[in-house]
C-alpha atoms as an extended CHARMM CRD file, in Angstrom:
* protein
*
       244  EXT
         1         1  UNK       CA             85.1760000000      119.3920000000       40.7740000000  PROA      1               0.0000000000
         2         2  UNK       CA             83.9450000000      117.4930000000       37.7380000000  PROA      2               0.0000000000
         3         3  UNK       CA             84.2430000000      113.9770000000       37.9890000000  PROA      3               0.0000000000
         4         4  UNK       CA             86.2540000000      111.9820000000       35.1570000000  PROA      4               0.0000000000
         5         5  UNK       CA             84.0110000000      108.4240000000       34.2140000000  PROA      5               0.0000000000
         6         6  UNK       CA             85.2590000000      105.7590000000       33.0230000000  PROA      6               0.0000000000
         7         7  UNK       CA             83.7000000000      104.9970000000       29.1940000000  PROA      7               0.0000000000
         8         8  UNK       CA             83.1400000000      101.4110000000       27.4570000000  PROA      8               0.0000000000
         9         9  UNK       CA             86.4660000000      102.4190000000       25.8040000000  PROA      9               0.0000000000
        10        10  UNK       CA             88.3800000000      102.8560000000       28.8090000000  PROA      10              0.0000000000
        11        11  UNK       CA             87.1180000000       99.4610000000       30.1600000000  PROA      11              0.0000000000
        12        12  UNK       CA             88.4490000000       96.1060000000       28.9290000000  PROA      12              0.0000000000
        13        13  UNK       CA             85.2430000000       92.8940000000       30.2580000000  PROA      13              0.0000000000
        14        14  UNK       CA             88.2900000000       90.4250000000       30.6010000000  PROA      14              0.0000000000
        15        15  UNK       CA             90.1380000000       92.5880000000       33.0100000000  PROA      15              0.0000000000
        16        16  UNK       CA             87.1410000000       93.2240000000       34.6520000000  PROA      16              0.0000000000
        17        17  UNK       CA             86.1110000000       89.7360000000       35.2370000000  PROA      17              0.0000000000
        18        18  UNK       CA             89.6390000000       88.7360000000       36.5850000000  PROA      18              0.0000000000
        19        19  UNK       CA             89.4740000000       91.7330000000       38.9520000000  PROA      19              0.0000000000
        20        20  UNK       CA             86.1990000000       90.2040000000       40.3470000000  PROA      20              0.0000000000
        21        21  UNK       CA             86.8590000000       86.9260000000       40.4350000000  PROA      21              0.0000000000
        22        22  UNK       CA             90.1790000000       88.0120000000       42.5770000000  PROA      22              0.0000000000
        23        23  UNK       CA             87.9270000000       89.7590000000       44.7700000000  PROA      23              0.0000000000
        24        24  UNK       CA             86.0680000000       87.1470000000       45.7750000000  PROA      24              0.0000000000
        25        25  UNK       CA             88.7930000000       84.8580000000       46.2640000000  PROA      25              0.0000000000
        26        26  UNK       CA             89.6500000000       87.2600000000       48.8140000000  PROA      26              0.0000000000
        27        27  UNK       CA             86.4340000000       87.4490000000       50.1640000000  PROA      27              0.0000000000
        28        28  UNK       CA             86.5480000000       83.7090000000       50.0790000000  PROA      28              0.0000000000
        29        29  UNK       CA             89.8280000000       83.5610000000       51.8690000000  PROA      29              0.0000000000
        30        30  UNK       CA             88.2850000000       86.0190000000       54.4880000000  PROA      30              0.0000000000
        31        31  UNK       CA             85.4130000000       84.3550000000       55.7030000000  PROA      31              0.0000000000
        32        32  UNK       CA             87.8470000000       80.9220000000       55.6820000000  PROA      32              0.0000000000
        33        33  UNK       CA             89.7600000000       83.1750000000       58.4610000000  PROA      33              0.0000000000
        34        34  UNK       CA             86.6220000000       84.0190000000       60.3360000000  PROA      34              0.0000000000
        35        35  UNK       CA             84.6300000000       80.8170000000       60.1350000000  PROA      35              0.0000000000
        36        36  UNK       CA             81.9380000000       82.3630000000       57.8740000000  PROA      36              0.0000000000
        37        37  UNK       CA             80.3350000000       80.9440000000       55.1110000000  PROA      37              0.0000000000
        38        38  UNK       CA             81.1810000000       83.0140000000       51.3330000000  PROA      38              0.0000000000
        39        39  UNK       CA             78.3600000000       82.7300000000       49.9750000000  PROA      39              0.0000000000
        40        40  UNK       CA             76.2550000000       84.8510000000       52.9180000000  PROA      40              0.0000000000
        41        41  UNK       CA             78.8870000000       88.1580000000       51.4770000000  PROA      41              0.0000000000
        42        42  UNK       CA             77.5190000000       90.1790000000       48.7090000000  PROA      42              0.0000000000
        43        43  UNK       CA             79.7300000000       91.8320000000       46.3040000000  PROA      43              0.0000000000
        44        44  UNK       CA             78.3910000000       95.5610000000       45.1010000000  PROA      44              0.0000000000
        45        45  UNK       CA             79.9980000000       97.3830000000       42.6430000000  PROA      45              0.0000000000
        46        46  UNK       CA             80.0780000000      100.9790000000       43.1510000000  PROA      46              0.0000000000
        47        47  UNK       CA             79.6550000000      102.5860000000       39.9220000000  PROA      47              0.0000000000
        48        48  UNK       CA             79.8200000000      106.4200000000       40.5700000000  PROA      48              0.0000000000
        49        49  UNK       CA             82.8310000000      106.6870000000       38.1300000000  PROA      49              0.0000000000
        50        50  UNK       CA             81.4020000000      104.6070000000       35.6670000000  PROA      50              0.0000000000
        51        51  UNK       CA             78.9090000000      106.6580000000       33.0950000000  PROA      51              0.0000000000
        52        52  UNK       CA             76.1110000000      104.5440000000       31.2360000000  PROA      52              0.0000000000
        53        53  UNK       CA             78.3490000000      103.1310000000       28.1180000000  PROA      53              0.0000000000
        54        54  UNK       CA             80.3380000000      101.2260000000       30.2400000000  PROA      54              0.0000000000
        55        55  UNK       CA             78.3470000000       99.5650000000       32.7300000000  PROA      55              0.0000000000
        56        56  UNK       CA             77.6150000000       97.5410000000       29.7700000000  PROA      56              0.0000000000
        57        57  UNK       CA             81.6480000000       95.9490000000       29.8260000000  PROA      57              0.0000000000
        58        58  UNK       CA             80.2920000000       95.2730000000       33.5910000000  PROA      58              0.0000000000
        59        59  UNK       CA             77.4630000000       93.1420000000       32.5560000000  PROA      59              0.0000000000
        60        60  UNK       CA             79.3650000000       91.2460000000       29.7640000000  PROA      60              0.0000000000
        61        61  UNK       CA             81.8530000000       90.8270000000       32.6210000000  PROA      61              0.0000000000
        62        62  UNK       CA             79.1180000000       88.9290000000       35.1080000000  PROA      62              0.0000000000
        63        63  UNK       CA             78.9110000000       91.6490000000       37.1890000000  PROA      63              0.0000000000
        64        64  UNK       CA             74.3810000000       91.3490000000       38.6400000000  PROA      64              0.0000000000
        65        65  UNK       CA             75.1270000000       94.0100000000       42.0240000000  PROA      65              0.0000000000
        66        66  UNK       CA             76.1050000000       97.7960000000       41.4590000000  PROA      66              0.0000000000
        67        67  UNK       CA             75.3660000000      100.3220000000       43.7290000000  PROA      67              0.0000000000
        68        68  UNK       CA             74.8720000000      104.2660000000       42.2860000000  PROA      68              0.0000000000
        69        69  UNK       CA             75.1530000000      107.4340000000       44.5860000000  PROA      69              0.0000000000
        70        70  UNK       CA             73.7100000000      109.8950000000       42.6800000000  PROA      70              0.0000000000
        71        71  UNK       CA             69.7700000000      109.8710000000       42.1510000000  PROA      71              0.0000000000
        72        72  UNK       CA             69.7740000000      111.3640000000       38.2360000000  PROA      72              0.0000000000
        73        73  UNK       CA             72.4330000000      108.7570000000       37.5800000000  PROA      73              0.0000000000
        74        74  UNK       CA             70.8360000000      105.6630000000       39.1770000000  PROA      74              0.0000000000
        75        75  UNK       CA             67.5120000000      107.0010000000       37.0180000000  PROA      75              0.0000000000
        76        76  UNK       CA             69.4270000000      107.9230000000       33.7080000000  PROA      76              0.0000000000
        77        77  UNK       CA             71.6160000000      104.3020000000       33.5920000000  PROA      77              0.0000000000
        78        78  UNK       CA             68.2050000000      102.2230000000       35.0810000000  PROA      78              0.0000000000
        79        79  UNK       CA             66.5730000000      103.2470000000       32.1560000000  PROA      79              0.0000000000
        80        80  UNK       CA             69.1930000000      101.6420000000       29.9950000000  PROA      80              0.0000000000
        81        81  UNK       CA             70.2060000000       98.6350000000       31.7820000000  PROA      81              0.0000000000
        82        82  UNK       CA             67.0090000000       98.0590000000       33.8890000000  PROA      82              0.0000000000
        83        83  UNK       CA             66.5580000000       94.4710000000       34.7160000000  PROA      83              0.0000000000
        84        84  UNK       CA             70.3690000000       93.4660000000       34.0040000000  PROA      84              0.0000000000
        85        85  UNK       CA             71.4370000000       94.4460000000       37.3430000000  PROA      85              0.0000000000
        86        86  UNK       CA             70.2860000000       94.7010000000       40.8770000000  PROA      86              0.0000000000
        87        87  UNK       CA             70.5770000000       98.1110000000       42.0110000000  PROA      87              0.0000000000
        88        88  UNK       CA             70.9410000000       99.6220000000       44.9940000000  PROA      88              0.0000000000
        89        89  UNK       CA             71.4370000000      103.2770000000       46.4410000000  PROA      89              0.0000000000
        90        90  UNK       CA             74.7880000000      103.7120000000       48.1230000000  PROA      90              0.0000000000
        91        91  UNK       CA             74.8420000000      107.7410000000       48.5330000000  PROA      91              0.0000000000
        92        92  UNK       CA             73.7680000000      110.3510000000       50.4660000000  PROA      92              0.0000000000
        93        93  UNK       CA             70.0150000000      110.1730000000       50.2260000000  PROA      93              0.0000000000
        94        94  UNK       CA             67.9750000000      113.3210000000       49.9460000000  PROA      94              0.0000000000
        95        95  UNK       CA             64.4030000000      113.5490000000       51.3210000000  PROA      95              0.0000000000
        96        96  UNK       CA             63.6310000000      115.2080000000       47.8150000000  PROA      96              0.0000000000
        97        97  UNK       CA             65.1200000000      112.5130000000       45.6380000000  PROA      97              0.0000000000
        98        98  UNK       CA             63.3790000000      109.0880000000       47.2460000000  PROA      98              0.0000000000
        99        99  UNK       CA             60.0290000000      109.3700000000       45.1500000000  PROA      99              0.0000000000
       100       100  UNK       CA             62.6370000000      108.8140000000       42.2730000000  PROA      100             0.0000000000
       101       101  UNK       CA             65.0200000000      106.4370000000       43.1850000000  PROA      101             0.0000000000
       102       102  UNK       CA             62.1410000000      103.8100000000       45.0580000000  PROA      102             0.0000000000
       103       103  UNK       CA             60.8640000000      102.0940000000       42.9410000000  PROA      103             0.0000000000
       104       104  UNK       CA             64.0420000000      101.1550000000       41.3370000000  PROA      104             0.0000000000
       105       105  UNK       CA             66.2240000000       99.8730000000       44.1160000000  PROA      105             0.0000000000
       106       106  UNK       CA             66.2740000000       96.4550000000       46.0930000000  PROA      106             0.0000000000
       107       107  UNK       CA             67.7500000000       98.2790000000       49.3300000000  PROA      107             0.0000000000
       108       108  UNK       CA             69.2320000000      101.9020000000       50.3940000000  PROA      108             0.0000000000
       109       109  UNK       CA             72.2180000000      101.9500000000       52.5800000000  PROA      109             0.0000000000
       110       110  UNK       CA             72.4930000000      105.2570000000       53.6160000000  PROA      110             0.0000000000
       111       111  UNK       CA             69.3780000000      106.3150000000       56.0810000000  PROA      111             0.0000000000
       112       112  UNK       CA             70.2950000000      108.8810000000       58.0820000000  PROA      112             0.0000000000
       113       113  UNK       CA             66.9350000000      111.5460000000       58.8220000000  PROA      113             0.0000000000
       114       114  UNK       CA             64.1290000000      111.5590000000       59.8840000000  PROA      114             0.0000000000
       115       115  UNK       CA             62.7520000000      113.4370000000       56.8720000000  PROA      115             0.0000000000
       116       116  UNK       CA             63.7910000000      110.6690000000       54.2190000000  PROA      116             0.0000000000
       117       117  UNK       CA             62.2610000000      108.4030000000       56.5130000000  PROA      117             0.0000000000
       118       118  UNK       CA             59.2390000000      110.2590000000       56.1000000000  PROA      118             0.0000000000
       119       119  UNK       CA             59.3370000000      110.0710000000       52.3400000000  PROA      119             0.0000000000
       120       120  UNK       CA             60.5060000000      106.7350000000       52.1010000000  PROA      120             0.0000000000
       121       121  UNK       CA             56.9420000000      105.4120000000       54.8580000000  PROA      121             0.0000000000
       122       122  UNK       CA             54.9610000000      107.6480000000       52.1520000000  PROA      122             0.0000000000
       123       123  UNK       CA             56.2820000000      106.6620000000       48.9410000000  PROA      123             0.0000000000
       124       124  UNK       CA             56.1590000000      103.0180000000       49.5160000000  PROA      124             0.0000000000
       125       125  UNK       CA             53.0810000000      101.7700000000       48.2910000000  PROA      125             0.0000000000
       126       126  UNK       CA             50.2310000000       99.7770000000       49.2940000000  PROA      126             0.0000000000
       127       127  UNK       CA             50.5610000000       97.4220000000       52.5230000000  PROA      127             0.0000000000
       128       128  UNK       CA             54.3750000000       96.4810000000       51.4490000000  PROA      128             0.0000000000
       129       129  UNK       CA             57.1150000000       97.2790000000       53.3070000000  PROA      129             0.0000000000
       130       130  UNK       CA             61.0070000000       98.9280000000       51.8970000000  PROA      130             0.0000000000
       131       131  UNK       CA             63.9170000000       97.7360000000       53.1360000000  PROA      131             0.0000000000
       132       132  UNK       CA             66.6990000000      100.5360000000       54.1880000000  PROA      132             0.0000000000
       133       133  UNK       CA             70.1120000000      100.3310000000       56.1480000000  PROA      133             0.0000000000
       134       134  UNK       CA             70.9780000000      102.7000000000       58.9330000000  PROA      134             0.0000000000
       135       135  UNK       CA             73.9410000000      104.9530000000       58.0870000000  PROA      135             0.0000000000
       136       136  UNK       CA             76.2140000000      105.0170000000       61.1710000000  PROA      136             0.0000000000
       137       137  UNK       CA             79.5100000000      107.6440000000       61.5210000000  PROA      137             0.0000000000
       138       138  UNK       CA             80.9880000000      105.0500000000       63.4430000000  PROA      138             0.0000000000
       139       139  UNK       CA             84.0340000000      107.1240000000       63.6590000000  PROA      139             0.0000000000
       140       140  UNK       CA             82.2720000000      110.2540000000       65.1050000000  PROA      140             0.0000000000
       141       141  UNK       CA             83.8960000000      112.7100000000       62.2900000000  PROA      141             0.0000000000
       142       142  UNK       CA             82.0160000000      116.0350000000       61.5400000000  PROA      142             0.0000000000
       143       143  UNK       CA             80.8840000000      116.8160000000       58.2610000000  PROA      143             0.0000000000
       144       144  UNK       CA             80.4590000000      113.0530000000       57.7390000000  PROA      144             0.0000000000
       145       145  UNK       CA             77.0690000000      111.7150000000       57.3810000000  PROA      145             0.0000000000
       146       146  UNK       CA             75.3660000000      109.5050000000       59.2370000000  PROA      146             0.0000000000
       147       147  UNK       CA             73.5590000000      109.0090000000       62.9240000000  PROA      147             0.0000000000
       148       148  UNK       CA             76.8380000000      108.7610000000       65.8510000000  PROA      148             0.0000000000
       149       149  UNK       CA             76.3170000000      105.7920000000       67.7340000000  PROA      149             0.0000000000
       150       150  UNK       CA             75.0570000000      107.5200000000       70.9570000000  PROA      150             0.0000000000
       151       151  UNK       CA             72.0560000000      108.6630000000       68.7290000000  PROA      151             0.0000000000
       152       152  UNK       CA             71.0570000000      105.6080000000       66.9660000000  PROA      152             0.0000000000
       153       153  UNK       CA             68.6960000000      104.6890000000       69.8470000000  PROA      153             0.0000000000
       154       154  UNK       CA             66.7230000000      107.9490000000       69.5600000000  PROA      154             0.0000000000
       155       155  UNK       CA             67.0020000000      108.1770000000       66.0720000000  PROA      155             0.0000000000
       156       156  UNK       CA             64.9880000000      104.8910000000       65.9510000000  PROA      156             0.0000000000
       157       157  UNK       CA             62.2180000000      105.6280000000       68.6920000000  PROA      157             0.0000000000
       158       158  UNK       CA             61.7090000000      108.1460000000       65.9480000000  PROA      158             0.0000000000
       159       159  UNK       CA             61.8160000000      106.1720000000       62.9830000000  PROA      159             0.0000000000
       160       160  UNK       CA             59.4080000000      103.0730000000       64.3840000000  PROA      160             0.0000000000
       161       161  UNK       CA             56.4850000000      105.5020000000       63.7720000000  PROA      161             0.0000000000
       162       162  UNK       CA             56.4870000000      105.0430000000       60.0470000000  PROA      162             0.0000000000
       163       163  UNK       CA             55.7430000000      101.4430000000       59.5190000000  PROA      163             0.0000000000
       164       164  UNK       CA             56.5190000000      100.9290000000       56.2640000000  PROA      164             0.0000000000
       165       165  UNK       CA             60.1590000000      101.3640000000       56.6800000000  PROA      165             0.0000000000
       166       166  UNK       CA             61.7900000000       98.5520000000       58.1140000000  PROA      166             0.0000000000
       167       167  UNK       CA             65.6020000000       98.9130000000       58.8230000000  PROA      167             0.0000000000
       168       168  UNK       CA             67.1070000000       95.4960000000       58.5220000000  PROA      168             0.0000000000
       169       169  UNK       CA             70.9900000000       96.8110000000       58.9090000000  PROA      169             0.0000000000
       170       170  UNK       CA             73.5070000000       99.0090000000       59.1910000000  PROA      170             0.0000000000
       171       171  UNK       CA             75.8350000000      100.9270000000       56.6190000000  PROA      171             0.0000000000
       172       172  UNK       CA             79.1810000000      102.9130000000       57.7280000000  PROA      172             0.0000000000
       173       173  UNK       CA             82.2760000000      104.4350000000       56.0320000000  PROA      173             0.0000000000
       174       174  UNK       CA             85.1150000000      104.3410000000       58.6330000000  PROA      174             0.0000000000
       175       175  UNK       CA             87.7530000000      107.1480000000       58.8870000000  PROA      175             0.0000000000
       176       176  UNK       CA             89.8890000000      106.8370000000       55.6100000000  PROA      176             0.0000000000
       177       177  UNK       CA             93.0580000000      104.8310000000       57.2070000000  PROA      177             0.0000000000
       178       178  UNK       CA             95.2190000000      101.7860000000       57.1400000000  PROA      178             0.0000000000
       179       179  UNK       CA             92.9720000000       98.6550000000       57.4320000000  PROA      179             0.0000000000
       180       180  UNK       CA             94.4280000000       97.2710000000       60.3710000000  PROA      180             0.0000000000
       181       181  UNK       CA             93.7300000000      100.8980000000       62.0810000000  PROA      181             0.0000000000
       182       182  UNK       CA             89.8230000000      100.9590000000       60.9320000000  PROA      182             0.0000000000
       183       183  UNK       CA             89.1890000000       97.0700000000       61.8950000000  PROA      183             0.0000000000
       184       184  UNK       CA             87.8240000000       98.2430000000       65.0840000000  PROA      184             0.0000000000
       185       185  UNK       CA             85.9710000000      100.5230000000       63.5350000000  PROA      185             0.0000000000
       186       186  UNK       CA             84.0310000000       97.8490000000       62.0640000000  PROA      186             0.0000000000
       187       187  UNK       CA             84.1610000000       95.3960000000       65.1500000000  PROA      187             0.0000000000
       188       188  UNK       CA             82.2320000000       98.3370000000       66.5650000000  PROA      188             0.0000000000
       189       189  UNK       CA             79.3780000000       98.3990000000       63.8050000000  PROA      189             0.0000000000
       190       190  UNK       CA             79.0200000000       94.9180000000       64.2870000000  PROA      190             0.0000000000
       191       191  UNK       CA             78.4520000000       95.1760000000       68.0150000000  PROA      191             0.0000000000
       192       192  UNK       CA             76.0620000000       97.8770000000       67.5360000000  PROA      192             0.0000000000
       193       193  UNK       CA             74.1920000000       95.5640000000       65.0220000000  PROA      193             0.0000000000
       194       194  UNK       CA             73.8610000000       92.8590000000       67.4780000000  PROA      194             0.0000000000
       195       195  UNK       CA             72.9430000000       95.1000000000       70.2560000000  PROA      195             0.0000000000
       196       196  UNK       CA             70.3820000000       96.9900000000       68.1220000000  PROA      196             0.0000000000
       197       197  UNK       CA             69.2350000000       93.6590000000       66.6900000000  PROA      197             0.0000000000
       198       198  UNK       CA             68.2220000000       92.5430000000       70.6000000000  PROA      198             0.0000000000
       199       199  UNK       CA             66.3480000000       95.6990000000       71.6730000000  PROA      199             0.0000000000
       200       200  UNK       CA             64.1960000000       96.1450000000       68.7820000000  PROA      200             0.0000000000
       201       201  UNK       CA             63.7800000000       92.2970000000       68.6830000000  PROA      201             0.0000000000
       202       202  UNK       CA             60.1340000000       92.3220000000       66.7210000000  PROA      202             0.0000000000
       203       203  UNK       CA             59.8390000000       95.3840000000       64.9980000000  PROA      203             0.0000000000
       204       204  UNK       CA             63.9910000000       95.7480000000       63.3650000000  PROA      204             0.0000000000
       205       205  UNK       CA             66.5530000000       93.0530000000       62.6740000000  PROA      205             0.0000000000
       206       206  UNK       CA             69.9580000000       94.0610000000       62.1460000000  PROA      206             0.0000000000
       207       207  UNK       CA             71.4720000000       91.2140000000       60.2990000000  PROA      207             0.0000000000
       208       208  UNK       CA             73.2840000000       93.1030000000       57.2110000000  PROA      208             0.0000000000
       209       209  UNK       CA             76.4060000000       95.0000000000       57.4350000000  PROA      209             0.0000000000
       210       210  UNK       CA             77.4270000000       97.2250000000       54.8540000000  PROA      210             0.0000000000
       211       211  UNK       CA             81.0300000000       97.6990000000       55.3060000000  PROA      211             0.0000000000
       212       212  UNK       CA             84.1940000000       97.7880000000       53.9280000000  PROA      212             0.0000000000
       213       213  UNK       CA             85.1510000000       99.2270000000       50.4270000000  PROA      213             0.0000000000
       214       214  UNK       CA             88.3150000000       98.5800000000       47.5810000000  PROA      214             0.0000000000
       215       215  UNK       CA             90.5910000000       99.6750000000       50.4080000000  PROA      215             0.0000000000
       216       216  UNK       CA             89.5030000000       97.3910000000       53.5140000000  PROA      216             0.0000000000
       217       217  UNK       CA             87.3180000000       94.5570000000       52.1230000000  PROA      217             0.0000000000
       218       218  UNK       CA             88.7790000000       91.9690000000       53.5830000000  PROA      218             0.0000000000
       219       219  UNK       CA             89.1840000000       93.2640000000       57.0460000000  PROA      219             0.0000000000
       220       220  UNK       CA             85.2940000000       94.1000000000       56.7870000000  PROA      220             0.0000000000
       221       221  UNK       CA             83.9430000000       90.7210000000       55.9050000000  PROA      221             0.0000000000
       222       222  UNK       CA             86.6160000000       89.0710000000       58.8630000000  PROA      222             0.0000000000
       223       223  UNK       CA             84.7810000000       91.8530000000       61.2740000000  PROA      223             0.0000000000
       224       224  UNK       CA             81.0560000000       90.5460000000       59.8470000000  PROA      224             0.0000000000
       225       225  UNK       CA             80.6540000000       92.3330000000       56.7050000000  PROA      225             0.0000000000
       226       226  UNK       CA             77.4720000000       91.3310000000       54.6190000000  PROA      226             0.0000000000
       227       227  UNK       CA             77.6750000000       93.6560000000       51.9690000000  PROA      227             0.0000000000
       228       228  UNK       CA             81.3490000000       95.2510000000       50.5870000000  PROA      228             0.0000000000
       229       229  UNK       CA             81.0110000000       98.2050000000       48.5230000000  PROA      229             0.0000000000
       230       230  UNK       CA             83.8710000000       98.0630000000       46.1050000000  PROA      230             0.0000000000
       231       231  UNK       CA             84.9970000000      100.3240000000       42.9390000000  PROA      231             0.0000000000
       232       232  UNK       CA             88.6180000000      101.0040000000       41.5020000000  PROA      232             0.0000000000
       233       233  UNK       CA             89.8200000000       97.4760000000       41.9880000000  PROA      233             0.0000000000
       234       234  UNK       CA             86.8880000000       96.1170000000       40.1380000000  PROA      234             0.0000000000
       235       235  UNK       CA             87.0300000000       98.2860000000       36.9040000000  PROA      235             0.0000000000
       236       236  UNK       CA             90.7320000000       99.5940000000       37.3160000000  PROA      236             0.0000000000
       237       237  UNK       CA             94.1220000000       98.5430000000       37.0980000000  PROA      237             0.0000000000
       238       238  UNK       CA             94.4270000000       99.0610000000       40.8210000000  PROA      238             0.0000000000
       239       239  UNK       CA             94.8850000000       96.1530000000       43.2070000000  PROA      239             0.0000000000
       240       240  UNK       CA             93.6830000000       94.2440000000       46.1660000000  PROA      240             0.0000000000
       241       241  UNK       CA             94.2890000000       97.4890000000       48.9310000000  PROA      241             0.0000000000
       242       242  UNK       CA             93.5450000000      100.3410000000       46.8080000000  PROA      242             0.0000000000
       243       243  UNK       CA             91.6810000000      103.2610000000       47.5850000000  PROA      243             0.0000000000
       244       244  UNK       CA             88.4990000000      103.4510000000       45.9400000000  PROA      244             0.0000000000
């Protein structure tokens, strides 16, 4: 199915910048409800309906984090908008597509083979070190990606050999439900981040969560959420709640 983007035209900056500043009053109000401290919660835009012209109305809007799924997209819109935004990869990563996307991104959330592993220890250059998130299918679903959890311990013993990847987190997408019904969901990927975080104590630390999207935000950073991954509600109409 061909994917509909959203154009400058069909995106209004004002709108845009209210929609964001709600969001992190949520965020805000959150972390209040947790004891956590706002400012350690990154907002990323997800921008996979979004085509080139109108990441512009994002950027006039004071939008700095967007996240792209798609490697030619991330390239084609990078080229553009380069140093205006912080990017990071937020899709499915193919082993054949990390030469491409490296050297543009801060971080990649969605590690999940060995074989991109691979790529991402031999693409990295010199004595430096790249930054990647583990992709966990928290909720066990098939034909979802991402390592279940009773594989993330082998999965690493694997990964540790290539040195210049260094995993400081993990990533998820819960089963699409009601927020209060995926909130253990993410209890559970913050768990495994702690208990991760103690038995590769020198070599991994799991500190960032990527978790939580337009539909579940809230209940994401209350459950430890680092990073929220949001879309629709930013650039929409749609509010706090909505798919997307």
């Amino acid at each position: 199915m061909k994917r509909t983007l959203k154009t400058a035209a069909d995106l209004d900056a004002e709108r845009i910048r209210d929609n964001y500043s709600r969001i992190r009053e949520e965020v805000a109000a959150a972390c209040s409800r947790a004891g956590r401290d706002p400012a350690a919660v990154e907002i990323l835009t997800a921008t996979k309906y979004v085509d080139a012209s109108g990441l512009e109305k994002l950027s006039g809007a004071g939008i700095t984090l967007i996240g792209e799924n798609r490697a030619q997209d991330l390239t084609a819109k990078h080229a553009l908008y380069g140093g205006r935004f912080t990017w990071d990869f937020i899709g499915h990563l193919q082993s054949n597509k990390v030469r491409q996307i490296l050297p543009l991104v801060r971080l990649i959330h969605s590690v999940d083979s060995l074989s991109a592993v691979a790529e991402i220890d031999r693409h990295t250059p010199g004595q430096t070190t790249t930054n990647v998130l583990l992709q966990v299918n928290i909720g066990q679903e098939a034909g979802k990606y991402g390592i279940i959890p009773s594989e993330v311990d082998r999965f690493l013993e694997e990964a540790a050999k290539y040195l210049k990847v260094n995993f400081t987190g993990l990533m998820t997408m819960p089963p699409l439900a009601d927020p209060k019904v995926v909130k253990p969901f993410f209890t559970a990927v913050r768990r495994l981040a702690s208990e991760l975080s103690q038995k590769w104590n020198g070599r991994y630390l799991f500190h960032h969560l990527s978790m939580g999207t337009s539909r579940d935000f809230a209940v994401a950073v209350e459950e430890g959420a680092t990073i929220v991954r949001v879309g629709s509600i930013v650039f929409g109409t749609e509010g706090i709640g909505s798919p997307g």
